[in-house]
C-alpha positions as CSV (number, residue, x, y, z in Angstrom):
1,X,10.4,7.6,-0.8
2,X,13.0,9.9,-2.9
3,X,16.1,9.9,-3.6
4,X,17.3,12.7,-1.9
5,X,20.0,14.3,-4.4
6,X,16.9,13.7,-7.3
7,X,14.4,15.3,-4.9
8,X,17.0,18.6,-4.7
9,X,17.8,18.5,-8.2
10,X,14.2,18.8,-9.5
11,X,12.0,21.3,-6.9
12,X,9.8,22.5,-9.7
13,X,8.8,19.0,-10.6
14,X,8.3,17.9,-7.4
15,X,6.2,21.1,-6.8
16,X,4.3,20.8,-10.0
17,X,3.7,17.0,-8.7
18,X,2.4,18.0,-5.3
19,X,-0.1,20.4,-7.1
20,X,-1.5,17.6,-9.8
21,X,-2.4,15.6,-6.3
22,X,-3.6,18.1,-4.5
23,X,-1.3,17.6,-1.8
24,X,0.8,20.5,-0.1
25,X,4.4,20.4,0.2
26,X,7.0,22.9,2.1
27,X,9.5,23.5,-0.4
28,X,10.2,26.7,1.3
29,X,11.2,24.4,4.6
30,X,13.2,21.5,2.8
31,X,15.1,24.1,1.1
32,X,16.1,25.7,4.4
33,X,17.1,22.1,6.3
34,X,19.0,20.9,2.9
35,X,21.0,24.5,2.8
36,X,21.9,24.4,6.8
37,X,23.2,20.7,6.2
38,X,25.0,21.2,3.7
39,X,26.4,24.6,4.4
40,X,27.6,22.7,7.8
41,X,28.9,20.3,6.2
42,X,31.3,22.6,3.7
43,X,32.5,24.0,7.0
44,X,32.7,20.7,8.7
45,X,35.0,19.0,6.1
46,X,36.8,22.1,6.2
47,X,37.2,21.4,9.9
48,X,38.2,17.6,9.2
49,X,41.0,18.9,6.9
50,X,42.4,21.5,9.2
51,X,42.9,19.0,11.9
52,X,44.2,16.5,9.1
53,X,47.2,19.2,8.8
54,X,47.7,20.0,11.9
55,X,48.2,16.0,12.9
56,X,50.9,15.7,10.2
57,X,52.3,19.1,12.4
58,X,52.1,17.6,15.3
59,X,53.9,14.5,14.0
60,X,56.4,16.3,12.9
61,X,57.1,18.6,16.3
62,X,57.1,15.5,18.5
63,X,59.6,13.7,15.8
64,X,61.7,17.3,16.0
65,X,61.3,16.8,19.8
66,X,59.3,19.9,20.1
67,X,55.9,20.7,22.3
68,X,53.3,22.1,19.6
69,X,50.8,23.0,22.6
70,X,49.0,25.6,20.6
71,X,48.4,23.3,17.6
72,X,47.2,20.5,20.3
73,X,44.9,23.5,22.2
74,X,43.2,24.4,18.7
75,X,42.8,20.8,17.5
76,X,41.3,20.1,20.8
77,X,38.9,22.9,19.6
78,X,38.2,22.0,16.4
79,X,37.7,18.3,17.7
80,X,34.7,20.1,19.8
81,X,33.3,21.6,17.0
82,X,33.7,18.9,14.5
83,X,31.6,16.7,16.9
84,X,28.9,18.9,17.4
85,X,28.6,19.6,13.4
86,X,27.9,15.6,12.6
87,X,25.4,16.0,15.6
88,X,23.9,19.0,13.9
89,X,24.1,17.3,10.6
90,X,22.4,13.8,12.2
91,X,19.8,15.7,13.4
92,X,19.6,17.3,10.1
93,X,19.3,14.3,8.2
94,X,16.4,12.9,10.0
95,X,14.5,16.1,9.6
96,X,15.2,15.7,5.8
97,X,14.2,11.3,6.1
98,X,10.9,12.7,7.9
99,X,9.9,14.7,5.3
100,X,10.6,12.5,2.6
101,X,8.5,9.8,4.2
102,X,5.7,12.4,3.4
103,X,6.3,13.0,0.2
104,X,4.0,10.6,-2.4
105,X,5.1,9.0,-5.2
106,X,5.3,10.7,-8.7
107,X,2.5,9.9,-11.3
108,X,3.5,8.4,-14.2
109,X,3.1,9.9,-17.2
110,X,0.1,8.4,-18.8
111,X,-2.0,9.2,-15.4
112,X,-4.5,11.8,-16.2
113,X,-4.0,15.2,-14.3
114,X,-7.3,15.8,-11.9
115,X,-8.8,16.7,-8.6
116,X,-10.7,13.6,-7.2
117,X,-12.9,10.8,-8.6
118,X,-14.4,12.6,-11.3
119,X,-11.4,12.9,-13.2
120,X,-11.3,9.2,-13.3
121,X,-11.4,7.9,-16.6
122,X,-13.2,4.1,-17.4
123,X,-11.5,2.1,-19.4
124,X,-13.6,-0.7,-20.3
125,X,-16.9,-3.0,-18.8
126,X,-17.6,-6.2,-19.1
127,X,-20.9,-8.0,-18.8
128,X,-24.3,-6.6,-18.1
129,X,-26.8,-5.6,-14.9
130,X,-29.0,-8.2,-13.6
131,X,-32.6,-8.0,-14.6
132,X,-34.9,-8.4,-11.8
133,X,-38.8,-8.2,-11.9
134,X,-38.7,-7.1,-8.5
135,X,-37.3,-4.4,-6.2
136,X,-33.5,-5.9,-5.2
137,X,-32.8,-5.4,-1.4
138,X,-29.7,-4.5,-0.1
139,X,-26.8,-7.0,1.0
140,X,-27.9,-6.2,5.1
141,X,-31.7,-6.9,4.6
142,X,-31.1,-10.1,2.7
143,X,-28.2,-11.3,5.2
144,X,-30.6,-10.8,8.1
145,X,-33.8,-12.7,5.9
146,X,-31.8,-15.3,5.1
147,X,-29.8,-15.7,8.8
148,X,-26.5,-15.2,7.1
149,X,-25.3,-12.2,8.7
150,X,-25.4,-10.6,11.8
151,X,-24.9,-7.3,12.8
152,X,-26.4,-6.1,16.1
153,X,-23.9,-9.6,17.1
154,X,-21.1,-7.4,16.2
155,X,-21.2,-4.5,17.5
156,X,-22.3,-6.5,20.8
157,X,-18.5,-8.6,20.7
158,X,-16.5,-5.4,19.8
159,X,-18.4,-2.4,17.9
160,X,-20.3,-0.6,15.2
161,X,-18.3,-2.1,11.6
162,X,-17.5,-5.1,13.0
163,X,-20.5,-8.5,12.0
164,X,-20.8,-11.7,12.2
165,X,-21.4,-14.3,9.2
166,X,-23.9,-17.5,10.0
167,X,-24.0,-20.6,8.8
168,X,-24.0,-20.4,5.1
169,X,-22.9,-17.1,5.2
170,X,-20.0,-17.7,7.0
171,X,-19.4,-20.8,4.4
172,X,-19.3,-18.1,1.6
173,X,-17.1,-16.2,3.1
174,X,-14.8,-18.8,3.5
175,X,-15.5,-20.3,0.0
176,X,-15.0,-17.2,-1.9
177,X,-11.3,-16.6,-0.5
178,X,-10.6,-20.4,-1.3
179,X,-11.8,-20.0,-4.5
180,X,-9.4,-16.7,-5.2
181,X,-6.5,-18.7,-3.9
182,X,-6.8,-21.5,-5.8
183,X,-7.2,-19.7,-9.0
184,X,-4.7,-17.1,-8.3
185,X,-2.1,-19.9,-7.6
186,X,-3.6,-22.5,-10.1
187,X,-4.1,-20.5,-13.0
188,X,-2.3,-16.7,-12.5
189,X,0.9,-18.2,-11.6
190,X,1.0,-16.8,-7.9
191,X,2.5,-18.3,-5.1
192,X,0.6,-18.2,-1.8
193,X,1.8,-17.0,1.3
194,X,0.1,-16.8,4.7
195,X,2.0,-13.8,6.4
196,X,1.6,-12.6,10.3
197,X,-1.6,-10.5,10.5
198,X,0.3,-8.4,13.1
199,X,3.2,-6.0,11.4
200,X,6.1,-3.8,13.2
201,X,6.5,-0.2,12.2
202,X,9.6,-0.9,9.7
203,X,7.3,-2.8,7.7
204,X,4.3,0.1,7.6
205,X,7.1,2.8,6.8
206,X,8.6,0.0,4.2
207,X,5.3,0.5,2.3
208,X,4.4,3.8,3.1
209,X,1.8,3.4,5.6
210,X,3.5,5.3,8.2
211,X,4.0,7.8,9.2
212,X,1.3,9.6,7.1
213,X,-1.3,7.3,8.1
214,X,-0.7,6.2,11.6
215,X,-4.4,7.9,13.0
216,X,-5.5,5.4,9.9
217,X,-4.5,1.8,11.7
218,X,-4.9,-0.5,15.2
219,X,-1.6,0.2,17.4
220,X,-0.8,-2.2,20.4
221,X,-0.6,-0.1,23.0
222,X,3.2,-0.6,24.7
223,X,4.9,-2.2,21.6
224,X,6.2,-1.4,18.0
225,X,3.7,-3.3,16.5
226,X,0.2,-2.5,14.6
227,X,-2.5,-4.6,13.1
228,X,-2.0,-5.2,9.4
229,X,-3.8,-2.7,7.1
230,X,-3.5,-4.5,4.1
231,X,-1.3,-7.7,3.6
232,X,0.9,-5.3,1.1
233,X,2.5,-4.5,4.1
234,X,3.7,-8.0,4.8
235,X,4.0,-9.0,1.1
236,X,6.8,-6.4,0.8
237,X,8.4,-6.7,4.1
238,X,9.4,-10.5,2.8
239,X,12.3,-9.0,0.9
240,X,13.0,-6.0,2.8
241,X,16.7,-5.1,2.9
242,X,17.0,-8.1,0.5
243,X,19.0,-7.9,-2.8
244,X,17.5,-10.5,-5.6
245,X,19.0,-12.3,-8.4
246,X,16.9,-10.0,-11.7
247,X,17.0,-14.0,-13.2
248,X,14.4,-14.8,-10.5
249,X,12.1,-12.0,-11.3
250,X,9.6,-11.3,-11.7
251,X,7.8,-13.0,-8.0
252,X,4.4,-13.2,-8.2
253,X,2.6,-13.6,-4.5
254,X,-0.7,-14.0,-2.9
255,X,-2.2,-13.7,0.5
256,X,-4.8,-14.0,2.2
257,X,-5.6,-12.0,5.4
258,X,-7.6,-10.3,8.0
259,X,-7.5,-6.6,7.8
260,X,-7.5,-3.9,9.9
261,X,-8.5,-0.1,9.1
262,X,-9.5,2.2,12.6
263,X,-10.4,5.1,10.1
264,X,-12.8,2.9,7.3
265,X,-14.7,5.6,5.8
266,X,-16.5,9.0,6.8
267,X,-19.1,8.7,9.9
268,X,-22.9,8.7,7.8
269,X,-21.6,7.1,4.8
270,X,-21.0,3.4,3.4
271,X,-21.5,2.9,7.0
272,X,-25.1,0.4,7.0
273,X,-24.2,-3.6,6.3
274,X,-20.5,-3.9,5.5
275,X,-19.3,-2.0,3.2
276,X,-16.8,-0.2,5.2
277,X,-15.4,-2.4,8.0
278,X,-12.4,-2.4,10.6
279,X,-12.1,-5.6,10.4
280,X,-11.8,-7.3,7.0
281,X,-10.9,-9.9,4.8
282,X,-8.5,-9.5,1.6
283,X,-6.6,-11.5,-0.9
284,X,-3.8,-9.8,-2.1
285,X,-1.6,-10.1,-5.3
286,X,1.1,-8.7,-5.5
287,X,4.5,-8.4,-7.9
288,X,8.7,-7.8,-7.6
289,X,9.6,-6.7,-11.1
290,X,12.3,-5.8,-13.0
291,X,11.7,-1.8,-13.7
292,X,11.0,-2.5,-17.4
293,X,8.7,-5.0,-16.6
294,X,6.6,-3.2,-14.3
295,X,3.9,-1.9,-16.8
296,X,3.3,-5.1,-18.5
297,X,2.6,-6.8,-15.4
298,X,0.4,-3.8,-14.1
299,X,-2.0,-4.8,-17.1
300,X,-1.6,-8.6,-16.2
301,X,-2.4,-7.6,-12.4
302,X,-5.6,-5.8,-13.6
303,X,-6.6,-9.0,-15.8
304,X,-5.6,-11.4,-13.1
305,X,-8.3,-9.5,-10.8
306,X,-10.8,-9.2,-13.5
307,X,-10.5,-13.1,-14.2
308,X,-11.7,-13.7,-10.9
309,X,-15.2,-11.6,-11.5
310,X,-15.9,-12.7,-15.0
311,X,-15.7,-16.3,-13.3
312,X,-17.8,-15.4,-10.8
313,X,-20.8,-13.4,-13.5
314,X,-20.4,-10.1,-12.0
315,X,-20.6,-6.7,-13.7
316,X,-18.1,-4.5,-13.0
317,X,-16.1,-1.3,-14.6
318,X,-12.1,-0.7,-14.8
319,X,-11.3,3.1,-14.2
320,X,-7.7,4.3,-14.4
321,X,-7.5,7.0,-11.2
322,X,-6.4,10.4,-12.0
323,X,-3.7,12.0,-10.3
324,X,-6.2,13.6,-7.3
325,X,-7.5,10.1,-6.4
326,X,-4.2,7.8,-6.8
327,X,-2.8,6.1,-3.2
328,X,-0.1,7.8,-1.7
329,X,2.7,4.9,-2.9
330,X,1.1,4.9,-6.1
331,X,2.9,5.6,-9.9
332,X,-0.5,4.6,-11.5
333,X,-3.8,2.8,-10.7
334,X,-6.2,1.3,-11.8
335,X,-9.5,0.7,-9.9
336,X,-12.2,-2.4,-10.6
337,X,-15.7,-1.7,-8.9
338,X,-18.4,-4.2,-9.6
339,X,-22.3,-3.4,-10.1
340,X,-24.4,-3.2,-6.8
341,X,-28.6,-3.4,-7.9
342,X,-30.1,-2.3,-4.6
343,X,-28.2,1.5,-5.0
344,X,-27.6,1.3,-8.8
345,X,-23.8,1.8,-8.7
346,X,-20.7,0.8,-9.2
347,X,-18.7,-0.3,-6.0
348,X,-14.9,-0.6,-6.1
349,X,-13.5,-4.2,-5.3
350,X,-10.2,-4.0,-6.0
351,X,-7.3,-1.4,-6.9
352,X,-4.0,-2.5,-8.9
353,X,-1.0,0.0,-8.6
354,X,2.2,-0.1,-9.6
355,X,4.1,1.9,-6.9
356,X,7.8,1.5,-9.3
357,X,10.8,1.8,-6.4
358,X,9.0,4.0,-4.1
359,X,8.5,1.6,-1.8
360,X,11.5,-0.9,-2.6
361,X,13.7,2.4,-2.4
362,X,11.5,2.8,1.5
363,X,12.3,-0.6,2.2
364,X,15.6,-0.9,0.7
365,X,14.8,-4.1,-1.7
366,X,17.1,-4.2,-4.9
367,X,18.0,-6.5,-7.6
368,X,21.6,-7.6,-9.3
369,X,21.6,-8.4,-13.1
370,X,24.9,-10.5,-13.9
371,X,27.5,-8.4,-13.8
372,X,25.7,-5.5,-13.2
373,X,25.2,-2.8,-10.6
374,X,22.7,-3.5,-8.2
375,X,19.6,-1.2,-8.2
376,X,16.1,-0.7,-6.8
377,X,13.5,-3.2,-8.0
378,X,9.3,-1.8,-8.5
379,X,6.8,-3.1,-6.6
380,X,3.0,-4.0,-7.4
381,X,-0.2,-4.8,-5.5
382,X,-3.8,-5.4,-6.0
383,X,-6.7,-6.9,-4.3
384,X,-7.6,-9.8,-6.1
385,X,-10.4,-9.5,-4.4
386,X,-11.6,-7.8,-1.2
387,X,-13.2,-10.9,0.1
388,X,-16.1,-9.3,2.0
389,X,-17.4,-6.9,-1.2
390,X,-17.8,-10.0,-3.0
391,X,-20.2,-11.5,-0.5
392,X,-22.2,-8.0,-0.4
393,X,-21.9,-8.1,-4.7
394,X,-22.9,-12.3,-4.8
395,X,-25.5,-11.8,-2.5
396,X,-27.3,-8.7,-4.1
397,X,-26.6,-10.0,-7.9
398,X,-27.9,-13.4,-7.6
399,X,-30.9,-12.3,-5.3
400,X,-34.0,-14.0,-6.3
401,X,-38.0,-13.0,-6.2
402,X,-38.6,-16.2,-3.4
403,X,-35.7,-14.6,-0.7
404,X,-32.8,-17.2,-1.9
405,X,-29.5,-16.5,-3.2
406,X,-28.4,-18.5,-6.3
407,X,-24.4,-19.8,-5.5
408,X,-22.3,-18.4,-8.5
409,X,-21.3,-22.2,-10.6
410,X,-17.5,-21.7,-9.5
411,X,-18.3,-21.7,-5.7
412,X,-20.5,-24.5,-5.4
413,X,-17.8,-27.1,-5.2
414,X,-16.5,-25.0,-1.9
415,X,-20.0,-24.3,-0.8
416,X,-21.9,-27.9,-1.7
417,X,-25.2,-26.1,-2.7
418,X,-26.3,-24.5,-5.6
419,X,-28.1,-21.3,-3.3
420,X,-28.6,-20.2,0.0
421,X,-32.3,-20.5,0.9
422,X,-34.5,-17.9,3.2
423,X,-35.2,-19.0,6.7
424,X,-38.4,-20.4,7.3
């Protein structure tokens, strides 16, 4: 969220922002809400300092022993009239908060300027494609081969997007989160947290989820709560309305968590095996930082994430997003996606943005140097990684010619096998 004197004092910028994201902003409307407030307020602390004037009057007849009925019959007035402008303004003011909660962040400046994912730019790869000698089959065909997945069992407990892991593939699932955990904590220098999967509607606006993206998420019907989209949410909500000591920063965090997403992609596509989900699993990393730390530990974030799939042997891709293809919270991003061999393409697997004080400034989280002012701390977040597109990228990267999947060396101490073997 903006500052609302900054937003006012820079229009054009704002405007030129709103054009490099392809987003569309009523400038025209803010403009007319920000001059009615403050025109009413010129004429409301006009108001205030009439009445000011005419109490000292007043005072003054009743010390003189005089009557000042008129001066009480206008101040009674201008009482009237006073109250009704701070309703007017009130009502004002939220009109300006609602649409500042729709405003995105602005892109920093090193984020290229373009329309959607093919502005993207890659920054670097590491490793290579499998080699197979024969044709590799997608995540859904192998998980049903091999009894490790089960889909037509989802959709009969709940619906289409939702499955069911078996036996070893349920291990797997469980083993891979574990496995980012422990490292993320061990190595990284994170410190775990196991949040409520279910999050009020302060905490969603904290992060920027709401309102913009409320047709996006899992309500419960009757309350002020919603099923976590992402334990971001939660992750920030720990300090909201919090003021921290800048000695203590920056906190690193990790979680892991079910996710929840009503809207998880377009009907026809990403929709076979599970890709695209409403019900997920995530672990999350995420950062408080001093401001001048932010970008340093936006790089770190990224390598923290790619540490997990060079562990693991997968091939993957780091792509900084353009401005047309950044999250709505975001100052800059950068997305991993890792190589799937049964389409021949890159599938993303985590994103890692720094979001500056957007959100803290949303969720009113600020830090206090030693004898210093105190003043909005940034925010970072990245999936380190989305638990389920691991499975699908383990399963169709270590796919072999006899139906088996071969258990990546890190993950056989959590799994106790070195593959996962076809059903007979």
């Amino acid at each position: 969220m903006h500052d609302l004197a900054f937003f006012r004092e820079h229009l054009d910028a704002m405007e030129q922002m709103a054009r490099n994201r392809g987003v569309t902003l009523d400038l025209a409307a803010f403009r007319e809400i920000d001059a009615q407030r403050r025109s009413i307020i010129t004429s409301t602390e006009r108001l205030k300092a009439e009445r000011n004037k005419a109490n000292e009057e007043i005072a003054r007849s009743k010390k003189a022993g005089q009557y000042a009925s008129a001066i009480l019959a206008r101040m009674k007035q201008v009482s009237e009239e006073v109250k009704q402008s701070d309703e007017r303004i009130t009502q004002l003011d939220e009109k300006l908060r609602a649409f500042l909660l729709m405003v995105p962040n602005i892109p920093h400046s090193s984020v290229p300027v373009g329309k959607g994912t093919e502005g993207n730019i890659e920054v670097r790869r590491w490793g290579a494609p499998p080699k197979f000698d024969f044709t590799p089959q997608p995540h859904w065909e192998i998980g049903e081969r091999n009894g490790i997945l089960n889909l037509e069992a989802g959709v009969k407990m709940a619906a289409a997007r939702f499955a069911v892991y078996m036996g070893l593939g349920a291990r797997l699932e469980r083993s891979i989160a574990n496995f980012f955990l422990d490292l993320h904590t061990g190595a990284h220098g994170y410190t775990e947290v196991l949040p409520p999967f279910i999050v009020n509607t302060a905490s969603l606006t904290g992060v920027g989820q709401l309102p913009k993206f409320a047709a996006e998420m899992f309500h419960l019907e009757g309350t002020d709560l919603w099923l976590t989209p992402t334990s971001e949410v939660e992750l920030t909500s720990l300090h909201r309305d919090d003021t921290l000591d800048a000695d203590s920063l920056p906190r690193r965090l990790c979680a892991w968590t079910a996710c929840f997403r009503s809207e998880a992609g377009a009907a026809g596509k990403d929709t076979r095996g599970i890709k695209r989900q409403h019900q997920f699993q995530k672990v999350e990393m995420f950062k408080f930082t001093r401001p001048e730390q932010s970008y340093d530990e936006l790089e770190s974030l990224v390598l923290d994430a790619e540490d997990v799939l060079q562990k693991l042997g997968l091939h993957y891709r780091v792509l900084q997003l353009c401005t047309g293809d950044m999250g709505f919270a975001s100052a800059k991003t950068y997305d991993i996606e890792v190589w799937l061999p049964s389409s021949q393409e890159f599938m993303e697997i985590s994103s890692c943005s720094n979001c500056e004080a957007f959100q803290a400034r949303r969720a009113g989280i600020r830090f206090k140097p030693k004898g210093g002012k105190s003043e909005f701390l940034h925010t970072l977040n990245g999936s380190g990684l989305a638990v389920g597109r691991t499975w699908i990228a383990i399963v169709e990267n270590y796919q072999q010619a006899d139906g088996s999947v071969i258990i990546p060396e890190v993950l056989r101490p959590y799994m106790g096998t070195d593959r996962i073997a076809p059903r007979s």
